[in-house]
N, C-alpha and C positions, 0 to 999 in steps of 0.2 A: 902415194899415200892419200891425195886427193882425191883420185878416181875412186878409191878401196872404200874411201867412206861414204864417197856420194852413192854406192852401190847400199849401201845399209841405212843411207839415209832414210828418212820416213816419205811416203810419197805426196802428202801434204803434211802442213800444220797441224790442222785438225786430227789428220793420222795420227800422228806425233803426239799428239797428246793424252790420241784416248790408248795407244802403246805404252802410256807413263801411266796410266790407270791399271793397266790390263797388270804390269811389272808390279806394280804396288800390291794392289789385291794376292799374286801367286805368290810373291815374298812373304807376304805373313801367312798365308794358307801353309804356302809351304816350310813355313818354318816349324808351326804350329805340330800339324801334319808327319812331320819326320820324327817329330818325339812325341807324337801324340800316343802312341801302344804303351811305351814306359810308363808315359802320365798318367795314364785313366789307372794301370795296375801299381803301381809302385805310390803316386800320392795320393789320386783319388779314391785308391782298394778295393779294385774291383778286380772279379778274377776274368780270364778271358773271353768265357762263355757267357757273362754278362755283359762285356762290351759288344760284343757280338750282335746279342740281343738288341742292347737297347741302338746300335747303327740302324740296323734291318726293321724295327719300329721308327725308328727317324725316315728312315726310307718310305716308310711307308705312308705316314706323315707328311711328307714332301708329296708325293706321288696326289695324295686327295687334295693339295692344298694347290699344286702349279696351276687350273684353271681359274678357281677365285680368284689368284693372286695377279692373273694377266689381265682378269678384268679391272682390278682394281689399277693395274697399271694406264691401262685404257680411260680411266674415270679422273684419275688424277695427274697421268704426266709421265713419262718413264725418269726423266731426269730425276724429279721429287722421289719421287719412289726408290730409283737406285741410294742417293744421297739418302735416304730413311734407312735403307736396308743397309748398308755399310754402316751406319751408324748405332745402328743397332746390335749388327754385330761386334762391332768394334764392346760396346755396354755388354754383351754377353761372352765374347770372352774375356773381361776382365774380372767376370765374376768366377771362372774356370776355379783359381787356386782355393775358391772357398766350399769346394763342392766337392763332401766327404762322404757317400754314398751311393746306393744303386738309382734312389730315386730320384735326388739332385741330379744325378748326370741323365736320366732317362728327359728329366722335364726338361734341361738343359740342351739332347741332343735334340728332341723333337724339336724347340724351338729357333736353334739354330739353324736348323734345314727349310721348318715354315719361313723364315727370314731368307734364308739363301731362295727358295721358289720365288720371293718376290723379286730381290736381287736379281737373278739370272733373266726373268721376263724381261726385270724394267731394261737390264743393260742390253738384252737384245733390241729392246724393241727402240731403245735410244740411238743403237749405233747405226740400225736402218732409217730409222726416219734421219737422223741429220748428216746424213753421209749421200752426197749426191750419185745417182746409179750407175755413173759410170765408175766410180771411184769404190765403190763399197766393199767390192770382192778384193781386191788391191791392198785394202785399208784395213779390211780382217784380215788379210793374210800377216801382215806386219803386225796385227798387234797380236796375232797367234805367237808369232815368235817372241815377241816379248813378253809372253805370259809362259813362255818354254824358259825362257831367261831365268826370269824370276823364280818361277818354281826350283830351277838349279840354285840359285844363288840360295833364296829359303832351305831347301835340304840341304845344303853344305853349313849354313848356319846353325840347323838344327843339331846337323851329326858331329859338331863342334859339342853345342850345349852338351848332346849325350857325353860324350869324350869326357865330360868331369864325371862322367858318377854319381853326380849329388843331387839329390830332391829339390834341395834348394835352387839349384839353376835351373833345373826343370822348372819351376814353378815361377820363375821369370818368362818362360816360353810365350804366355798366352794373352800377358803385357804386352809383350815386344808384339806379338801379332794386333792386341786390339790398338795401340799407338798407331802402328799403319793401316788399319783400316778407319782409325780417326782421321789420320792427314787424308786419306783416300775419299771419307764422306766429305771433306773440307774442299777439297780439290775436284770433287763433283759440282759443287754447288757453283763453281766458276765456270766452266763449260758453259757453252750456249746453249740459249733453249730450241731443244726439236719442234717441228712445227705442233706436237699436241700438248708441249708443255704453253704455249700460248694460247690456249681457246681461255675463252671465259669464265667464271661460275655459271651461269646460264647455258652455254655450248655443252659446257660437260655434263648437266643433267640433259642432255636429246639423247633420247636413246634412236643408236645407228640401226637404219631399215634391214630389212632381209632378214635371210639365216646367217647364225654363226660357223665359227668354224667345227664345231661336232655335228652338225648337218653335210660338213663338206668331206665328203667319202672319199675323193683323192686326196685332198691335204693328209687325213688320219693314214693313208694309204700310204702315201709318199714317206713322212714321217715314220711310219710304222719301217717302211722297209731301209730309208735310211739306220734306222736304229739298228734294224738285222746288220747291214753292212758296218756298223761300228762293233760289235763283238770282236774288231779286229784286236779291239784294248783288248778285250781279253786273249785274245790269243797272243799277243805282243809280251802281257806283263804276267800273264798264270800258265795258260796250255805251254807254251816253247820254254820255258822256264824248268816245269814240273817233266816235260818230256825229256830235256838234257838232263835232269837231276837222274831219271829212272830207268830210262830208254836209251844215251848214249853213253860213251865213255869221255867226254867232254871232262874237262875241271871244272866246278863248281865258279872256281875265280870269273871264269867267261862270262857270267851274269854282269858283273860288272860293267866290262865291255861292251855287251850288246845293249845293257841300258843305256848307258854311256853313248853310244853310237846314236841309238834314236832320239837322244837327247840335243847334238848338235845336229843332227839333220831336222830336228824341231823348231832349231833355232835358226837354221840359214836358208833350208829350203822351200818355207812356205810360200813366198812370193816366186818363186821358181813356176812350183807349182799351180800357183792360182793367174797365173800371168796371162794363160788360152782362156779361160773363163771368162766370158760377158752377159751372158744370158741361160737361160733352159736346155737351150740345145746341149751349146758347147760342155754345160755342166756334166750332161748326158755321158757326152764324148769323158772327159774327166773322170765320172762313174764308171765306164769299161777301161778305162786302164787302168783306176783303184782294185775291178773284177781281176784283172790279167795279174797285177802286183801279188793280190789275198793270194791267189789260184797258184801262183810260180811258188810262193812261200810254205803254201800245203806242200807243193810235190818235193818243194828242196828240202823240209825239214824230216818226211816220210822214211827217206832212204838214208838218214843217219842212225838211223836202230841198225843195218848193217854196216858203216864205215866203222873207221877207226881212224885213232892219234891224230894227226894235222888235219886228215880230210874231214873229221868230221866237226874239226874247230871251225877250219873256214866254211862249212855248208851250214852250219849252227847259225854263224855270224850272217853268212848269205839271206838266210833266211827271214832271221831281224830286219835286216835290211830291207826285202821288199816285202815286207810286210807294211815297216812305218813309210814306205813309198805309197801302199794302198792308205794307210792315213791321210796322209799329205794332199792326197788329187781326193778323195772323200773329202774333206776338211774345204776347200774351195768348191767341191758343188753343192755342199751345204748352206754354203755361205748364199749362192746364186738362187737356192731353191726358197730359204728364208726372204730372200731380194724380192724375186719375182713373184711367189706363188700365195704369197699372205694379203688379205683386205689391208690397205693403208688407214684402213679409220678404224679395225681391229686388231692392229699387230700385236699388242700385250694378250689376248685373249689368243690369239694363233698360236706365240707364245706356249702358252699354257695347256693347249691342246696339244699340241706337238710335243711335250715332255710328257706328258699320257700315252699317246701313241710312240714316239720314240724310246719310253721307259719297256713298255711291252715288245715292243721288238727285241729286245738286250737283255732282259732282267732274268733270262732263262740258261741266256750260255756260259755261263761259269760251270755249273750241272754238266749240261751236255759236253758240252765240248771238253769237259776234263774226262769224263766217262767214255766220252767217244777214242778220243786221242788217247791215252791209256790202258782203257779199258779193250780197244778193237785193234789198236796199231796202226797199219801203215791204212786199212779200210776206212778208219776211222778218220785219217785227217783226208780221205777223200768226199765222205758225207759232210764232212764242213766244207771244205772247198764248194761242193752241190749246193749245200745252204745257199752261200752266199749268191753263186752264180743266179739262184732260181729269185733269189732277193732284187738280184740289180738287174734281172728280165723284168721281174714285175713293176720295178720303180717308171720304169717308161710309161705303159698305160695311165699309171695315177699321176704322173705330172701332168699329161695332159691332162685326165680327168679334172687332176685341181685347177688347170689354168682356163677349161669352157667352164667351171664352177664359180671361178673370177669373173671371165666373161658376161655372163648370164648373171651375177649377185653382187660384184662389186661395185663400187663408185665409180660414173660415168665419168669421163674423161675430163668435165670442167669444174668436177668437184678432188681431183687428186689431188693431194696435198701439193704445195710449192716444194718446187728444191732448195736447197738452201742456198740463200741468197750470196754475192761475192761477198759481201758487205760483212755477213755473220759467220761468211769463212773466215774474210779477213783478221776479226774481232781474235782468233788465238793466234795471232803471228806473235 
């Protein structure tokens, strides 16, 4: 029993901690979240093609707003900035139950997402700066999984609330989320400071030399084509879904399963995964067998429009499977490429560029890839498969690119920040 758990243990403190962060946040997201279709229609009144609306205007929203919001992270601290943005949201979902219209929830979603673009910068940019580089890839892998945790734990709570029926439990929903996202901005402010949450008043108004990172054509590059290889979500939770429903003779029930399946391999196999990972290279390496994973999952799911009964449960199920394995080795060279490839005196802004170009890589294949995969058949989950291949050929050139764009623009080697000290590690045992 001792061994089983020192294998789950976190692989520092500070690991450990910010994994208790990561579980808190996906717990009310995901509670929220899991009844969130019924709330907007059933107590807020809205019909479907209005929620609809007003998401894809929050998207959009978010999308103009991630570069601002990295620089502002950059100016004031990511630590401050996260604890501001949790707490904010925590203040806007509690105003959820009061919001009986189309408009209220449009000004509502917008700026819940402007808040979440700051959020998502500041927590990026906090868990690199104070996570020493050899530990970083390690330490997001762990706390990936406890935000797979969470998110489970939150949608079984949620699919509880639903289970009454009643408006009135629903509209507990968005309390129980802003309460955890209160203890969550409470529980940030304890955390130690990353090295830019300590510069000055003074430090913070120098503005950093050189170009930023939309000058830098591998970063957008890299990012861009990461993003391409993340449509894996979509293929994982819409294409292989909508393909079993139409294209095989599978049970509907199998949905379950296969979420189910990629849910605990979310939960156990990230640090499996991210274990070969240390630097650019390796990440590389880690990006061709995410490639090989995507590619085996096109050809296994292709040929269940001719099976039948058992075989084409288990090649359904097969399929899921390496697909969220192409997540998983994705998921850890992201992590490496965020590590390595970002100016240390502009990570909130890198940040925010990268969820520009990340957004645009992705924001296309729900479209395609349902039209392709349905619309062309078995052809069609070969031109995805191509996509991706041509994706994770290109991401090679632009890492380098961003890393002589480092070379050449970033901070000379006796200006990079400190690592964090034993002292400010030790400080959350």
């Amino acid at each position: 029993m001792t061994t089983l758990l020192a294998r789950f243990a976190a692989p520092t403190p500070l690991a450990g901690r910010l994994a208790r962060q990561s579980l808190l946040f996906a717990l009310g997201e995901g509670t929220f979240m899991t009844g969130s279709a019924v709330f907007f229609t059933q107590v807020v009144g809205l019909s479907a093609a209005q929620v609809g609306l007003g998401l894809t205007l929050a998207g959009v929203a978010a999308f103009v707003a991630a570069w601002p919001m990295g620089r502002l992270v950059d100016r004031y601290g990511p630590k401050r900035c996260w604890a501001v943005s949790a707490a904010l949201q925590a203040s806007l979902f509690g105003v959820w139950p009061f919001i009986d219209g189309f408009g209220g929830y449009l000004a509502m979603a917008v700026a819940m997402e402007v808040v979440g673009a700051l959020g998502g910068a500041a927590h990026g940019s906090y868990t690199i700066d104070v996570l020493p580089a050899g530990e970083r890839v390690r330490s997001r892998a762990y706390m990936y999984s406890a935000l797979n945790l969470g998110f489970t734990i939150g949608s079984m709570l949620g699919g509880i609330a639903l289970a009454f029926e009643s408006n009135q439990v629903l509209q507990v929903l968005p309390w129980f989320t802003a309460a955890v996202f209160l203890g969550n901005a409470a529980a940030i402010t304890r955390l130690p400071n990353a090295s830019h949450d300590d510069r000055t008043p003074e430090e913070r108004k120098v503005r950093v030399p050189g170009p930023g990172p939309l000058r830098n054509v591998g970063w957008l590059a890299t990012t861009f084509f990461t993003g391409v290889l993340w449509t894996n979500q979509v293929v994982l939770n819409l294409v292989i879904p909508l393909w079993l429903v139409e294209k095989t003779d599978a049970p509907q029930v199998l949905l379950a399963f296969l979420f189910g399946t990629n849910t605990v391999m979310c939960i156990f196999l990230p640090m499996a995964a991210a274990r070969t990972v240390k630097d650019v290279s390796t990440a590389l390496r880690a990006i061709r067998i995410s490639t090989v994973f995507f590619v085996l999952s096109c050809l296994i799911t292709l040929v269940t429009h001719e099976t039948i009964g058992w075989t084409t449960i288990a090649l359904v199920w097969l399929g899921h499977v390496t697909v969220t394995g192409a997540e998983l080795y994705l998921s850890a060279a992201s992590w490496s490429f965020e590590a390595e490839l970002m100016d240390p005196r502009r990570r909130g802004e890198y940040q925010g560029a990268a969820e520009l170009s990340g957004t645009a890589g992705r924001v296309w294949a729900p479209a395609l890839f349902t039209f392709l995969a349905i619309g062309w058949g078995e052809a069609g989950w070969l031109v995805i498969a191509a996509i991706i291949v041509v994706a994770a050929v290109g991401l090679h050139p632009a890492t380098r690119s961003a890393q002589r764009f480092l070379d050449q623009h970033g901070p000379p080697a006796e200006e990079q920040p400190p690592a964090p000290s034993s002292a400010a590690r030790g400080a959350v045992e």
